[in-house]
N, C-alpha and C positions, 0 to 999 in steps of 0.2 A: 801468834808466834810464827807460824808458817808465812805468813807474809811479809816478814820483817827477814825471814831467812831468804824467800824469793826476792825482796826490795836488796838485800847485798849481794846476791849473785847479781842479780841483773845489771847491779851500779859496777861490780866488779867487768863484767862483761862490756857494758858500754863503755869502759873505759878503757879497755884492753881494744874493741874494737877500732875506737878511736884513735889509738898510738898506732894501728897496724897501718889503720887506712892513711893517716898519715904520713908514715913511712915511706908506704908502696907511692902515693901523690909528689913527696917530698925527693923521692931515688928518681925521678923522672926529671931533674934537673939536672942529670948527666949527659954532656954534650956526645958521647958515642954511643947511647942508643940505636940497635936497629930498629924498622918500623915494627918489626912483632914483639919485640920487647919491649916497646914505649906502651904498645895498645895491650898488653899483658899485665905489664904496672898498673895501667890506667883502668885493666879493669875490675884489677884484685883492689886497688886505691876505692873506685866508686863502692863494689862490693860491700865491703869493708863498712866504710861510712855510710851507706845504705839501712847496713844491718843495724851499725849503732841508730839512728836515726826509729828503725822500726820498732827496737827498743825502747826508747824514749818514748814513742805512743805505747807501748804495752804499759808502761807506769803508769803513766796520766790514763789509762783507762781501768788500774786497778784505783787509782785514787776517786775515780768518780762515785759519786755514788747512784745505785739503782734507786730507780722509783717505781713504785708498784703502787697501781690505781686501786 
């Protein structure tokens, strides 16, 4: 049960991280950017998708299974 409740936060999270980092990637198509606002966007954007991404490993390692010799 508990892992089923951590498997939807997590999906929830990945997906919200997802929409954010795209966001902040997608707002950096604004041609009056200054340089510390483009590199601000661009770093909350990687952030963002960074996070989701490390997410994405923390499932696939609760899905693996242990082997014990």
């Amino acid at each position: 049960m508990w892992r089923s409740l951590l498997l939807g936060k997590l999906a929830i999270s990945i997906a919200v991280s997802l929409l954010v980092g795209g966001f902040c990637i997608w707002s950096l198509r604004k041609p009056d950017l200054a340089t510390t606002e483009y590199s601000s966007w661009l770093g909350i954007g990687i952030f963002f998708l960074a996070l989701a991404a490390v997410q994405v490993a923390m499932v696939a390692m609760m899905f693996r299974k242990k082997k014990f010799d």
